[in-house]
C-alpha positions in Angstrom: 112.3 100.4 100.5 113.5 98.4 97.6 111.2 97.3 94.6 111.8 95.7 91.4 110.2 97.4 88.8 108.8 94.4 86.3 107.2 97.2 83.4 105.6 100.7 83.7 104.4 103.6 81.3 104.5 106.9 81.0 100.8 108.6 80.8 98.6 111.5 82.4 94.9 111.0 83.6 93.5 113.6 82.1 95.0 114.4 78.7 95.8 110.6 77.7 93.0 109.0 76.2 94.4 105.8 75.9 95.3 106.2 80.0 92.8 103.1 81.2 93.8 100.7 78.2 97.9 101.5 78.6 97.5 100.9 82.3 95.5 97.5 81.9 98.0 96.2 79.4 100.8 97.5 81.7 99.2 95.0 84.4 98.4 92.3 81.6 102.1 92.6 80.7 103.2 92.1 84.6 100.7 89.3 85.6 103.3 86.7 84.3 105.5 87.6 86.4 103.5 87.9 89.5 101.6 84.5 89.2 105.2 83.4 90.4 105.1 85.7 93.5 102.6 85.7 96.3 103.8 88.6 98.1 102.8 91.8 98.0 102.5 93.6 94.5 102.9 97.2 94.0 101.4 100.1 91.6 104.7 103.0 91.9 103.8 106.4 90.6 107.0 108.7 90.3 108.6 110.9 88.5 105.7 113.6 88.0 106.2 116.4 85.7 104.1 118.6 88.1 100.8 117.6 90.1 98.1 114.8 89.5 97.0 117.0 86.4 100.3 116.3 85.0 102.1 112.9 82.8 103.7 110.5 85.2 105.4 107.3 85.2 103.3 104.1 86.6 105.3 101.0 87.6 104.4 97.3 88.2 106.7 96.4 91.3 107.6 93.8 93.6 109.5 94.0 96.6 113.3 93.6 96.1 114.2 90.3 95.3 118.0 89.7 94.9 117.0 87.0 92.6 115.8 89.3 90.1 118.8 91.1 89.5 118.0 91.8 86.1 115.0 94.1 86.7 115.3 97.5 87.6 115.2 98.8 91.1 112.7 101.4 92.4 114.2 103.1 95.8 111.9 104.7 97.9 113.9 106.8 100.5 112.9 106.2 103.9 112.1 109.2 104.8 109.0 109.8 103.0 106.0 110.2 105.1 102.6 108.8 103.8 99.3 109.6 104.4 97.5 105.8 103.7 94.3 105.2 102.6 92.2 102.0 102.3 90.6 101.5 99.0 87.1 99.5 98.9 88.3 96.3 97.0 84.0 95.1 97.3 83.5 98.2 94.4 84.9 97.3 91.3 85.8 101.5 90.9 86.9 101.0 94.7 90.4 102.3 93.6 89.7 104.8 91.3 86.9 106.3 94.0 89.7 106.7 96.3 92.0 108.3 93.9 89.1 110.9 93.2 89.1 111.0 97.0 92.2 111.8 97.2 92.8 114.6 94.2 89.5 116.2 95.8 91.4 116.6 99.5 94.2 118.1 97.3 92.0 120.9 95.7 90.4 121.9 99.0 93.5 121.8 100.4 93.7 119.5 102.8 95.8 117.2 101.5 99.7 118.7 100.4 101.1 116.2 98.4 105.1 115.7 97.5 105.3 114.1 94.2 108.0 111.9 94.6 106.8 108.2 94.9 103.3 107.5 96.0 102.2 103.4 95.6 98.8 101.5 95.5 99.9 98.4 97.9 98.4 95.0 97.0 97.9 92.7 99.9 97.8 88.9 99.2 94.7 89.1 101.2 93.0 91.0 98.7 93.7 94.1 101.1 94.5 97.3 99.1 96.1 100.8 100.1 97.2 103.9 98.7 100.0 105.5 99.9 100.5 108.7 99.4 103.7 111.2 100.1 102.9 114.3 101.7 105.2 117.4 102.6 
């Protein structure tokens, strides 16, 4: 899968203090951009210096558009398999519940992640996911 990456950050969830206000004007930053789109949106994490304790890159993306040429391309190889999971989009912590979820299934675990790309999936229907690479 092909995205274009419209702007990302570099951060880590726990040692960042400033992780919630660089992410919001990461989106802030994108939402130009995707008031022209109507498709899907994505949220790319990659390149992870370790595990979800660890600083990472976050990306505002779009699918691959040859239009827009001039922004850089995410490539997600196809052979990733993802574990998927629905985030509540009623609860206005709906997404950050499920990535708690999700780190807590990785301590007990259940859950054995890759690190390599792992994407929150924005549906025009309001629909959210989180997909999540797994060995």
């Amino acid at each position: 899968m092909e995205l274009n990456l419209i702007t990302s950050i570099r951060t880590n969830n726990f040692y960042d203090k400033e992780v919630m206000i660089k992410i919001k004007a990461m989106w802030e930053e994108a939402s130009h951009e995707l008031t022209q789109h109507h498709d899907t949106t994505y949220g790319v994490y990659y390149d992870y210096e370790s595990d979800y304790k660890g600083d990472y890159s976050l990306g505002v993306a779009i699918e691959s558009d040859k239009a827009s040429e001039d922004q850089p391309v995410i490539e997600i190889p196809n052979t990733e398999i993802y574990r998927i999971y629905d985030a509540d989009t009623n609860d206005e912590q709906g997404i950050f519940k499920t990535w708690s979820k999700i780190w807590d299934l990785e301590e007990e675990g259940i859950l054995n992640r890759a690190y390599t790309f792992d994407f929150e999936k924005y549906y025009p229907n309001g629909k959210t996911e989180i997909h999540i690479a797994i060995k």
